[in-house]
ZATIKOL-433762 format. One record per residue (C-alpha): residue number from 1; chain; x, y negated, z. Coordinates in nm, 2 decimals, padded with zeros to 4 digits. Each point is the difference from the previous one (the first is absolute). Layout:
N
- NUM; A; X; Y; Z $
...
end
This chain:
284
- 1; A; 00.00; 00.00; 00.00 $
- 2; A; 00.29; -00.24; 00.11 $
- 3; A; 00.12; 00.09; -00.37 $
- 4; A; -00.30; -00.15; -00.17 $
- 5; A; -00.03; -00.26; 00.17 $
- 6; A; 00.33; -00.09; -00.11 $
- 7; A; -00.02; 00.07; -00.35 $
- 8; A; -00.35; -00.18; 00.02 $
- 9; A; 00.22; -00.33; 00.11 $
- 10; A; 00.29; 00.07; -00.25 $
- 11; A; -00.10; -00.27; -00.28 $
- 12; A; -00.10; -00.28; 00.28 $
- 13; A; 00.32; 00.04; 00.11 $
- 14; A; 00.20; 00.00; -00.32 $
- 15; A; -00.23; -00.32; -00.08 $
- 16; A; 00.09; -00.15; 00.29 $
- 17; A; 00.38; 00.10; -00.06 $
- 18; A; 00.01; -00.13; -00.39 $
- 19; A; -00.17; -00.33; 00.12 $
- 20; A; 00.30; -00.08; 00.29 $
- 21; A; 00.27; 00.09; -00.26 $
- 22; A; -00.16; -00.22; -00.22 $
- 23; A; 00.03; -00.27; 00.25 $
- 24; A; 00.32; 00.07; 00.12 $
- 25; A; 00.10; 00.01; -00.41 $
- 26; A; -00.13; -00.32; -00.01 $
- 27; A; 00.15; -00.14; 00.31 $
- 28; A; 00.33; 00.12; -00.15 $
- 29; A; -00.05; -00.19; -00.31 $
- 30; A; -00.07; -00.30; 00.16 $
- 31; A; 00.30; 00.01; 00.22 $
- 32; A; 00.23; 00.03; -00.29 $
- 33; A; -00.16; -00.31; -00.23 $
- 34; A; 00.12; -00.22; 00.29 $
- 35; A; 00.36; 00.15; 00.02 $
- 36; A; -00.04; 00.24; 00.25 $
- 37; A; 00.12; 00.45; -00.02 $
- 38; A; -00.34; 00.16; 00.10 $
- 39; A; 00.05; 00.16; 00.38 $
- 40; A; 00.20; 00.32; 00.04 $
- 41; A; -00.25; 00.22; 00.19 $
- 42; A; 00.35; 00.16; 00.17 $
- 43; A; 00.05; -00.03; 00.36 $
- 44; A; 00.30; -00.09; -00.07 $
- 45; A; -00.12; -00.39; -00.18 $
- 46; A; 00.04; -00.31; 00.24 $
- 47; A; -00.19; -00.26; -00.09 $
- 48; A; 00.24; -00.26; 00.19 $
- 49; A; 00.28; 00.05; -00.33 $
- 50; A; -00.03; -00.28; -00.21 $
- 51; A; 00.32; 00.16; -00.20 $
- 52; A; -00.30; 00.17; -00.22 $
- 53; A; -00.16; -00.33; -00.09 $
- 54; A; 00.06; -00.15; -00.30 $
- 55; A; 00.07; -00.36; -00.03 $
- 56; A; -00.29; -00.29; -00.03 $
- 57; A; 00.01; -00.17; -00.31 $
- 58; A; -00.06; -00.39; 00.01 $
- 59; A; -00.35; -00.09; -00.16 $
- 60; A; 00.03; -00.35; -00.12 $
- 61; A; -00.30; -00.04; -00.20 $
- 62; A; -00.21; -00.09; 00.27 $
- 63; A; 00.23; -00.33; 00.06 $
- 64; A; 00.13; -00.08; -00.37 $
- 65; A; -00.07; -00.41; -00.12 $
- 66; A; -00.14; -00.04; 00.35 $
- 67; A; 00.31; 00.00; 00.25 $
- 68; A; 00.14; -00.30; 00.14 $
- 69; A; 00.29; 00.01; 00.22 $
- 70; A; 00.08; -00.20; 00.31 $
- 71; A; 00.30; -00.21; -00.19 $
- 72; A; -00.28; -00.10; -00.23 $
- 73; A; -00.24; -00.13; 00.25 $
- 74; A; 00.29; -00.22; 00.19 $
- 75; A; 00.11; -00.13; -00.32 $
- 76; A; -00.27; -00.10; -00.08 $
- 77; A; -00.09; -00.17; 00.34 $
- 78; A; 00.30; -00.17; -00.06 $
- 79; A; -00.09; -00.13; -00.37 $
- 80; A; -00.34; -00.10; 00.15 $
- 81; A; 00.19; -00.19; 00.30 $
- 82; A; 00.20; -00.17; -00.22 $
- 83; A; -00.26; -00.12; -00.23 $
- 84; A; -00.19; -00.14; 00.28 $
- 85; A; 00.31; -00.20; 00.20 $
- 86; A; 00.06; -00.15; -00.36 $
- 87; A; -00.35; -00.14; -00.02 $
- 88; A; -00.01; -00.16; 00.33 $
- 89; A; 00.34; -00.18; -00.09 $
- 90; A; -00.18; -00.11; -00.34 $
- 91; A; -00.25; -00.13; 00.16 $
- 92; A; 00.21; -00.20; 00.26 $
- 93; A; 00.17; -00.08; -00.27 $
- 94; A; -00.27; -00.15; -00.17 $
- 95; A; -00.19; -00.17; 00.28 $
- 96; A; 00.32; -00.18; 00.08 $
- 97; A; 00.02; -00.13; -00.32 $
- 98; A; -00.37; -00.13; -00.01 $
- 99; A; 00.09; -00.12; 00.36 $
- 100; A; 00.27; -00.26; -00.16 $
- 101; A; -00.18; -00.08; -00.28 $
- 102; A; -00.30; -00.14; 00.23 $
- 103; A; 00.32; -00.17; 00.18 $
- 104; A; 00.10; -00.20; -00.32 $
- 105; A; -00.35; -00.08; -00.08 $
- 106; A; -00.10; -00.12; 00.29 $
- 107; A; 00.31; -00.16; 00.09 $
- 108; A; 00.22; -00.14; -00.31 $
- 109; A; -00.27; -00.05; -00.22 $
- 110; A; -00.29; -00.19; 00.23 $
- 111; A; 00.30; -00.26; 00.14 $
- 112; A; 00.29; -00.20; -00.12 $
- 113; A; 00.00; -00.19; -00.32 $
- 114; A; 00.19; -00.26; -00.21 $
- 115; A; -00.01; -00.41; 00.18 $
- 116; A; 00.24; -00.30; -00.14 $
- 117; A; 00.02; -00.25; 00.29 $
- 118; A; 00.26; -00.28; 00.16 $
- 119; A; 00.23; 00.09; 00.21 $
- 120; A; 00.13; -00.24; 00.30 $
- 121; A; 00.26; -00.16; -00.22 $
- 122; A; -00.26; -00.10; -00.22 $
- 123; A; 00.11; 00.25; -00.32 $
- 124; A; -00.25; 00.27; -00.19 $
- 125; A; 00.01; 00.34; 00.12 $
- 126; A; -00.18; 00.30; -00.09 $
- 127; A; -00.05; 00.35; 00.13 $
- 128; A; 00.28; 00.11; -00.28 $
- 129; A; 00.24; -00.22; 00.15 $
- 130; A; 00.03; 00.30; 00.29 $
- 131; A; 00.01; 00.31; -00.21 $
- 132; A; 00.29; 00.21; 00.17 $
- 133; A; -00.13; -00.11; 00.36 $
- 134; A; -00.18; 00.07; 00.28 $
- 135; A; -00.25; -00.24; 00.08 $
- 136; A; -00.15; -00.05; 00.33 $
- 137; A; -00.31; -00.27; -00.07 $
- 138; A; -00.19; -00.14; 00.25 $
- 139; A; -00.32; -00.30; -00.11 $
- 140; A; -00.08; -00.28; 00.30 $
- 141; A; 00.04; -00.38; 00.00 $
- 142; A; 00.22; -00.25; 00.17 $
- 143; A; -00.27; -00.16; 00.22 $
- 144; A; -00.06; 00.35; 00.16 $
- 145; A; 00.00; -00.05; 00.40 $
- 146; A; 00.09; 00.33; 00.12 $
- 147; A; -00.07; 00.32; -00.22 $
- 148; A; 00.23; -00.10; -00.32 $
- 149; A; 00.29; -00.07; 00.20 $
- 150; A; -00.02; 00.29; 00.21 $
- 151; A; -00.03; 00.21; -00.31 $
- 152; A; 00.33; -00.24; -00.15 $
- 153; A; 00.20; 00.11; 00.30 $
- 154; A; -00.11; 00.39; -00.06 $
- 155; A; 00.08; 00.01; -00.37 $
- 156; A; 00.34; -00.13; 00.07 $
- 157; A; 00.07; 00.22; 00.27 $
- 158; A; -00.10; 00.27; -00.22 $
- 159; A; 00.25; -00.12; -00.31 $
- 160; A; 00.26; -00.02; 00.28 $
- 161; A; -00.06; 00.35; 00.06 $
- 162; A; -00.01; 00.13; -00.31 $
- 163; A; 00.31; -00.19; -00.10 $
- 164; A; 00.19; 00.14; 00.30 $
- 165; A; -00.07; 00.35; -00.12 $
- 166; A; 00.31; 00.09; -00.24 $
- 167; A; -00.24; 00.26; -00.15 $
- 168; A; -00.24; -00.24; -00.15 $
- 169; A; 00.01; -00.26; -00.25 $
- 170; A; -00.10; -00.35; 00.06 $
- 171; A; -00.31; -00.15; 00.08 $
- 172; A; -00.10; -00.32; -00.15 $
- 173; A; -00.26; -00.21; 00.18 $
- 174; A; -00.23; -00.20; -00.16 $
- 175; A; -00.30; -00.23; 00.15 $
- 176; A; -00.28; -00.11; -00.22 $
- 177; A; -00.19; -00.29; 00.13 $
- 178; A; -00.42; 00.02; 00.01 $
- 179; A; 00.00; -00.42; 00.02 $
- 180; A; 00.17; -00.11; -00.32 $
- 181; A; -00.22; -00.31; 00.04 $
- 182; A; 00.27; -00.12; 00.31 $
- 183; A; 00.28; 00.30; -00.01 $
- 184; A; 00.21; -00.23; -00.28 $
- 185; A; 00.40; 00.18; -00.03 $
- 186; A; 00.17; -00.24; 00.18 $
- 187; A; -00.26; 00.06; 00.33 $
- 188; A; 00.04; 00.37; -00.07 $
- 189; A; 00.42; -00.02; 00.00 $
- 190; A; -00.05; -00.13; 00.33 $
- 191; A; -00.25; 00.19; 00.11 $
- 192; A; 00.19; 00.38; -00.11 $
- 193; A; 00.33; -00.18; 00.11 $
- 194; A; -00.12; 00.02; 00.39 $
- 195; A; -00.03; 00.37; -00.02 $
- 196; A; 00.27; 00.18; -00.21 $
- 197; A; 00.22; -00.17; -00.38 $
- 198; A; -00.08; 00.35; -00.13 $
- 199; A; -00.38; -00.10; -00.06 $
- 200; A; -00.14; -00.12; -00.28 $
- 201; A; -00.31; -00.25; 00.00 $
- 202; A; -00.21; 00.01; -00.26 $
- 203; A; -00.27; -00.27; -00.14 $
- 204; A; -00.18; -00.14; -00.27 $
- 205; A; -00.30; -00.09; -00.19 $
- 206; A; -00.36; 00.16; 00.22 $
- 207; A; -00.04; 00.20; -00.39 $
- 208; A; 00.36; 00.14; 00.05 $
- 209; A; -00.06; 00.09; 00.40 $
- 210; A; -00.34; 00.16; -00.10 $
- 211; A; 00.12; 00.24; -00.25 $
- 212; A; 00.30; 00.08; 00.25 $
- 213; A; -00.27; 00.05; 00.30 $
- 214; A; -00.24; 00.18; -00.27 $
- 215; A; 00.25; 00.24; -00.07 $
- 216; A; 00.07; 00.09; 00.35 $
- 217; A; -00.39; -00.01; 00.11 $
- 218; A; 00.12; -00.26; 00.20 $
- 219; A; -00.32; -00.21; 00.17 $
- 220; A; 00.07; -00.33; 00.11 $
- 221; A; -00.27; -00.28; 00.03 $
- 222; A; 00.08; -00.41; 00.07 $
- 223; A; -00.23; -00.08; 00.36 $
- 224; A; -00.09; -00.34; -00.01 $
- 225; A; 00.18; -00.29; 00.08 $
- 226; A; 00.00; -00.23; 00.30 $
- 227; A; 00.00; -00.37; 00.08 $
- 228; A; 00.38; 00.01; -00.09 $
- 229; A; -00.08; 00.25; -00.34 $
- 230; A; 00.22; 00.26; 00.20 $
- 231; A; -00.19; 00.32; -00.04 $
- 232; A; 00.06; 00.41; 00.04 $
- 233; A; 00.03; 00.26; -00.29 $
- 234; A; -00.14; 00.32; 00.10 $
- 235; A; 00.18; 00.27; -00.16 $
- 236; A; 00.11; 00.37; 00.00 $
- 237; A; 00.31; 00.12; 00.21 $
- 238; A; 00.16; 00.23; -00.17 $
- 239; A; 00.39; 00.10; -00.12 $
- 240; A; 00.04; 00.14; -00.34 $
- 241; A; 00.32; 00.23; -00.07 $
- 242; A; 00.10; -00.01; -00.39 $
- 243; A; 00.22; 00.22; -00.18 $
- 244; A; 00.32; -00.11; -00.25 $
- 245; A; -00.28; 00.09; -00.28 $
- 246; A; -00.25; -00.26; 00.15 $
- 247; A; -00.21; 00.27; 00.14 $
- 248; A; -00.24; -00.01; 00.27 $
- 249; A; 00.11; 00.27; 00.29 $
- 250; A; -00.12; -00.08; 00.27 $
- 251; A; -00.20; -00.26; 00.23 $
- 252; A; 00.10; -00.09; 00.38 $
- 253; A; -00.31; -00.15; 00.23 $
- 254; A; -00.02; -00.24; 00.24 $
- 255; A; 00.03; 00.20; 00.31 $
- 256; A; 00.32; 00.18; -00.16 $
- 257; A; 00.32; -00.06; 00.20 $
- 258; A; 00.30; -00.08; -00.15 $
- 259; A; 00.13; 00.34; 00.11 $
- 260; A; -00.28; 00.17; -00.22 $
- 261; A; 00.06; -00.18; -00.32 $
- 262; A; 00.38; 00.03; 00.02 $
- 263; A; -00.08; 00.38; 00.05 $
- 264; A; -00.27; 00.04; -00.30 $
- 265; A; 00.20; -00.24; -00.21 $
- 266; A; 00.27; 00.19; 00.04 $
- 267; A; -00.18; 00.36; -00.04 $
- 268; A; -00.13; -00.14; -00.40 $
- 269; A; 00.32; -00.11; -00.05 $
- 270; A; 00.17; 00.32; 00.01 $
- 271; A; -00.27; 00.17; -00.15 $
- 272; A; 00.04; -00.22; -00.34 $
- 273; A; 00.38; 00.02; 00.03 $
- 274; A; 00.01; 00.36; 00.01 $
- 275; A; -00.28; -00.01; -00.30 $
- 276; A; 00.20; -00.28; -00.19 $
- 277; A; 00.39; 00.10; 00.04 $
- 278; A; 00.13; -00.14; -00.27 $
- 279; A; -00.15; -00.33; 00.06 $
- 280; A; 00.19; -00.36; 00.16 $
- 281; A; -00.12; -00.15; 00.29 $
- 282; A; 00.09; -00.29; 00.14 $
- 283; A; 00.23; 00.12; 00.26 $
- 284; A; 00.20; -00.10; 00.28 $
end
């Protein structure tokens, strides 16, 4: 009985044999398309050997056209660095230059100008006459109580300054007169005589003193006149520093001390020597 019932199981269990050597066939073949010997069934076969394996071959095609490599990303960090630092210093570059060009609109072009006038010794002189100097110009009036002579005795200081320092040219003063109608040359030699020989007072016809305060922007207004036709000419304060060209550079108010126009006078002066270096100044 124990026969039969044996036989009677025979081709379920050759079924069951011929499908696990299928899968262990199949196994096999896997194993070996990725490189590896299909597993000895010996005792003897440790699996820790790794003399059996064959080598790995590199597979590049999953990276190929599409690898970038660290030198490529600092480079171009760098590049893109670079680029941007360049910019910034182009665009300093050109803000500074739009900076000046404002300067020498607003400054150069709005003041300064061309006057003929008299000078103390009674002979024609024009703003031409002082190309190649400094110029320090100050406008008032002999009459003037207390403001025009204080701003006299500043102007010379300042000159004195200036002319002191052997690393600047010469400054010439120059006073223009807002009164022509009583400021004749002979009262303005005496007048620029109490104060310093290196002014020069200016004067002359109230057309020629207009255009000189005109180009300036120089207000002055005549009060009116008393019992003895003495009277007052209200007028700005104000310091003018001109370049060898005839150039505006700068303007020095009332409440500037002499210390403070010496100093800024001094600051355009090197600036435009260091702009014009192969020009002549009046020097020393």
């Amino acid at each position: 009985m124990a026969c039969l019932k044996i036989v009677s199981k025979l081709p379920q269990m050759i079924e069951k044999l011929s499908v696990s050597t299928s899968v262990y066939t199949l196994a096999c073949t896997q194993c070996n398309s990725f490189g590896f010997q299909r597993l000895s069934t010996s005792a003897s076969y440790k699996t820790s050997n790794r003399d059996h394996l064959p080598p790995k071959e590199k597979d590049d095609s999953h990276y190929s056209g599409s690898f970038i490599s660290w030198k490529s990303v600092i480079a171009a960090a760098g590049v893109g660095t670079f680029a941007l630092y360049a910019l910034k210093e182009m665009m300093k570059t050109k803000d500074a230059n739009i900076a000046a060009t404002k300067q020498v609109m607003i400054g150069k072009a709005d003041l300064g100008g061309d006057w003929v006038l008299i000078d103390h010794h009674g002979d024609k002189r024009s703003n031409l006459d002082f190309t190649g100097q400094w110029v320090l110009l100050y406008f008032g009036f002999t009459f003037c109580p207390d403001i025009c002579p204080e701003q006299m005795e500043k102007l010379v200081e300042t000159v004195d300054r200036i002319d002191d320092d052997p690393s600047l040219p010469n400054v010439t003063p120059i006073f223009i007169t807002l009164d022509p109608e009583r400021d004749t040359p002979v009262l303005l030699a005496r007048y620029v005589s109490e104060f310093s020989p290196k002014v020069i007072g200016m004067t002359g016809t109230k057309e020629q003193i207009a255009a000189a305060a005109k180009a300036y922007r120089i207000y002055y207004s005549a009060g009116p006149k008393d019992e003895e036709n003495d009277y007052i000419v209200d007028h700005s304060i104000i310091q003018y520093l001109v370049d060898p060209e005839g150039n505006f550079c700068e303007y020095f108010g009332q409440n500037k001390t002499a210390s403070e126009v010496y100093h800024g006078a001094k600051k355009h002066m090197k600036e435009w020597i260091k702009e014009h270096p192969m020009t002549k100044t009046s020097s020393k």
